[in-house]
C-alpha positions in Angstrom: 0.0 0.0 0.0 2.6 2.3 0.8 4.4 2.1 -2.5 1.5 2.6 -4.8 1.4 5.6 -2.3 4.9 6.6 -3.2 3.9 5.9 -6.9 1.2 8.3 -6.4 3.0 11.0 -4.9 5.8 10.9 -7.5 3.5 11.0 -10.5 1.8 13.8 -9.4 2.6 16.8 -11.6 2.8 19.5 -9.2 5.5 17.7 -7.7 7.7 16.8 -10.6 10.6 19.3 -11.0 13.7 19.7 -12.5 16.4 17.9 -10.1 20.3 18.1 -10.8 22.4 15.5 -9.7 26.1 16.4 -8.9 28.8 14.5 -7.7 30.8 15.4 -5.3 34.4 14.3 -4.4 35.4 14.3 -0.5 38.9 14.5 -0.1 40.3 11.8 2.1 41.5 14.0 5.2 42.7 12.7 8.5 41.1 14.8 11.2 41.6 14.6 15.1 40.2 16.9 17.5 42.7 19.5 18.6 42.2 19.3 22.2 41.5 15.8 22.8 43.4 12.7 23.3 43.2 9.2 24.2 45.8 7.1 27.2 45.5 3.3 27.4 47.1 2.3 31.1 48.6 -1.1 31.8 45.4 -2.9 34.2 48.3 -4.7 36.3 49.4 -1.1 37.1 46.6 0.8 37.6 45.6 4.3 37.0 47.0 5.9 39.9 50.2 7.0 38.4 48.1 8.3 35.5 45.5 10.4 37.5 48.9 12.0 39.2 49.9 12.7 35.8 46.9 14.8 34.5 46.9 16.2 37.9 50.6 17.7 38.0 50.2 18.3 33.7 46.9 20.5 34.7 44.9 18.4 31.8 40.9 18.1 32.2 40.0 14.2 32.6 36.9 13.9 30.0 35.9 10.5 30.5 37.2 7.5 32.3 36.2 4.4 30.3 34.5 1.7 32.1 34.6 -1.1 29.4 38.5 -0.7 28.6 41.6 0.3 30.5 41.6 4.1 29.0 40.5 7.7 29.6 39.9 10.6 27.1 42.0 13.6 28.4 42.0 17.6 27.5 45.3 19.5 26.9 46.0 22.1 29.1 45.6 25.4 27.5 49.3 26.5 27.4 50.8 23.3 26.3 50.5 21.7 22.4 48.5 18.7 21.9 51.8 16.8 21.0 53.4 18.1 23.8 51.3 16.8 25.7 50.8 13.3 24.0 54.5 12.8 24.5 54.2 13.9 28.3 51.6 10.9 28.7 53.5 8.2 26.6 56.7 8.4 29.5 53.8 7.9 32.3 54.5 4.8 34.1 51.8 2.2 33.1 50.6 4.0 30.1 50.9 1.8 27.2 48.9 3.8 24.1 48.0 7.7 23.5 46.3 8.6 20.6 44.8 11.4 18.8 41.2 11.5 19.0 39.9 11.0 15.7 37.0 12.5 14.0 35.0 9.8 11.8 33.0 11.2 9.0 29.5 9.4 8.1 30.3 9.9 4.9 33.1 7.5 3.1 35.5 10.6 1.8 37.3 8.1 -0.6 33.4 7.6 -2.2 31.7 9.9 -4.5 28.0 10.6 -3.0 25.4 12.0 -4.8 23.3 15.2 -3.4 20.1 15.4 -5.3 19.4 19.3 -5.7 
């Protein structure tokens, strides 16, 4: 029922128009937020050496992950985001930092089509 609806509504003449359809080529760009980053901590440590860290570095805890062994930290405002990365990777018990990435929904590396 719903399609011959559709059908309906498409045929109609007052709602034909002209549509153009252009492509449109994302570029494939690696983005990270540029205040945010990701520490993975050893579990056998712990995070107390960590939490001293961000204390002393004057960084903004963001979240503390339940379901892995990781938190999301902010920079401090007078220090570089790779400054402070490489701060974090000499932490005892740290064992990853990364950037935070920012995902598209969008595949870049595909054309889409936006219907105008």
């Amino acid at each position: 029922m719903a399609q011959i609806a559709l059908l309906f509504i498409i045929s109609c003449k007052d709602r034909q128009k002209e549509e153009s359809i252009i492509l449109i080529q994302h570029e494939n760009i690696q983005e990270h937020s540029p205040n945010v980053f990701f520490v993975m901590y050893d579990k056998e440590i712990g995070k107390r050496p960590l939490l001293k860290a961000i204390r002393e570095h004057k960084c903004e805890l963001i979240y503390d992950y339940n379901i892995i062994n990781g938190m999301a930290l902010k920079k401090p405002n007078d220090k570089s985001l790779e400054e402070t990365m490489l701060f974090f990777k000499k932490v005892k018990g740290v064992t990853n930092v990364e950037y935070d990435h920012i995902y598209h929904l969008i595949d870049p590396e595909k054309r889409r089509l936006e219907i105008r």
